[in-house]
C-alpha positions as CSV (number, residue, x, y, z in Angstrom):
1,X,-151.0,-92.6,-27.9
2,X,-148.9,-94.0,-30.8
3,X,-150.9,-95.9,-33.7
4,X,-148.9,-99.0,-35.9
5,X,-151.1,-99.8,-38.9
6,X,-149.5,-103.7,-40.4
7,X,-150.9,-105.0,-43.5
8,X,-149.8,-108.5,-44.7
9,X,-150.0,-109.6,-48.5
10,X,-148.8,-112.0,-50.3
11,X,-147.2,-111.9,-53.7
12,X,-146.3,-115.3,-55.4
13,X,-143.2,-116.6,-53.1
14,X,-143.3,-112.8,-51.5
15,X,-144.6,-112.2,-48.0
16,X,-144.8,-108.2,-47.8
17,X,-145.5,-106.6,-44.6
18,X,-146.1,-102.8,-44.5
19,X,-146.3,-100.5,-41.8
20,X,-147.7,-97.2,-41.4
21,X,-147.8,-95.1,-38.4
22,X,-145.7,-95.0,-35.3
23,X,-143.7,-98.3,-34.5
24,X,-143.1,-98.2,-30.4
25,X,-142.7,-100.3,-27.8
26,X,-146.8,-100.0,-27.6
27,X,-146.9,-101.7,-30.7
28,X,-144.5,-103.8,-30.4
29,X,-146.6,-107.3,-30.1
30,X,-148.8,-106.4,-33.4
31,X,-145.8,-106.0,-35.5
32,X,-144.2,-109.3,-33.9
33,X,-147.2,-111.0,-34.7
34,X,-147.8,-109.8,-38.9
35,X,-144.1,-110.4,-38.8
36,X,-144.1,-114.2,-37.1
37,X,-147.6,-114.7,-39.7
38,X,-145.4,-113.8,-42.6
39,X,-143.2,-116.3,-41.5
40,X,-145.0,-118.9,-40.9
41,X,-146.4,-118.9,-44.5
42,X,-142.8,-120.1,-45.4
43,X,-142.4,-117.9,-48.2
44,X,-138.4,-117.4,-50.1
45,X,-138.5,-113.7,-49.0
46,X,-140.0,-111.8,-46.6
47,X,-140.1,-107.8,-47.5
48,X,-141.0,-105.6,-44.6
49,X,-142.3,-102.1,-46.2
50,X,-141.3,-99.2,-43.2
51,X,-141.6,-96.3,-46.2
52,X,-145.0,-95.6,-44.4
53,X,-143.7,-95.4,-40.8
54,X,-143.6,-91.7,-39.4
55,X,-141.8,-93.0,-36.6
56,X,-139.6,-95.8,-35.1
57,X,-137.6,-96.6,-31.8
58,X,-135.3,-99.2,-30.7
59,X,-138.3,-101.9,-30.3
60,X,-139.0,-101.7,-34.0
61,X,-135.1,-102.2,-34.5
62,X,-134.6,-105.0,-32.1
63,X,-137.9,-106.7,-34.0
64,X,-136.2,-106.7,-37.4
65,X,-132.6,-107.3,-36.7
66,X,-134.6,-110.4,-34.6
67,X,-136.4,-110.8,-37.9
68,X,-133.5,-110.8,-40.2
69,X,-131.8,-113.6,-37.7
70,X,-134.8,-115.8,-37.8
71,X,-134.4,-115.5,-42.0
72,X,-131.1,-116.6,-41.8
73,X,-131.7,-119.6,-39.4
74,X,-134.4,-120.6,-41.7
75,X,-132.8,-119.5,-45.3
76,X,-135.0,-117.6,-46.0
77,X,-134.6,-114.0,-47.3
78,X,-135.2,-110.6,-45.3
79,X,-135.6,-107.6,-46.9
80,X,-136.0,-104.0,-45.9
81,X,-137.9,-101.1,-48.0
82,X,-137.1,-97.7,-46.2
83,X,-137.0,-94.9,-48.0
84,X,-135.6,-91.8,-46.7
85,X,-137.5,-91.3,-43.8
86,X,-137.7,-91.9,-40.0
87,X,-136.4,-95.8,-40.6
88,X,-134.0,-94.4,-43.0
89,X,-132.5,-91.9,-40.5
90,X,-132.8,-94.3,-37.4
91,X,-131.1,-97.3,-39.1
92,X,-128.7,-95.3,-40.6
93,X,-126.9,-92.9,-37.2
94,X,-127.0,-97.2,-35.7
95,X,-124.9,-98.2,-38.2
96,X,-127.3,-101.2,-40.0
97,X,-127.6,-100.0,-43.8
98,X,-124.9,-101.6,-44.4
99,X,-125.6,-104.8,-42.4
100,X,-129.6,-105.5,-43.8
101,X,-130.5,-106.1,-46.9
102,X,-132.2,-103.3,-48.2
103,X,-133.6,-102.6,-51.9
104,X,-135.1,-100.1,-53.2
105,X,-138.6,-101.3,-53.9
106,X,-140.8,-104.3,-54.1
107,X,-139.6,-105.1,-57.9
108,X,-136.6,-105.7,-56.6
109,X,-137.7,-108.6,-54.7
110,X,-141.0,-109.9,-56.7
111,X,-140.8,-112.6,-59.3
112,X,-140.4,-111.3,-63.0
């Protein structure tokens, strides 16, 4: 049985979700949910953290790229944190580096 640890924070105008563990389709609703919180909080940028994630299938894709089109409908910024891992090798062989805004670290994204 697959685990998803999601931790939200908030720093300044900066909603940063992590994730640790195994993102599946079991865990699919709890990362909807930290994700749709984030959100709702109306902050300029959401970052979404995957460096912790061990693992990842298509559900976690199909929640960010659904992410990253709610952030564009709203003008808000979504970015990406993922290392060179699992999400790293996942997003990569689909194609989406190039497509989602993805920095290298929360600096990159946090007020100076």
């Amino acid at each position: 049985m697959s685990q998803l640890n999601v931790n939200l924070e908030f720093e300044g105008d900066v909603a940063i979700v992590s994730f640790s563990g195994e993102f599946d389709y079991a865990e699919l609703q709890a990362a909807q949910d930290e994700i749709r919180a984030a959100e709702q909080a109306a902050p300029s940028v959401v970052l979404l953290d995957l460096t912790g994630l061990d693992f990842m299938d298509s559900s976690a894709v199909r929640v960010i790229l659904q992410a990253t089109g709610r952030a564009r409908e709203d003008g808000r910024r979504l970015a990406l944190i993922i290392g060179t891992g699992p999400p790293h090798r996942v997003l990569s062989i689909l194609g989406l580096t190039e497509q989602l805004d993805i920095v290298p670290d929360r600096a990159a994204v946090l007020p100076r």
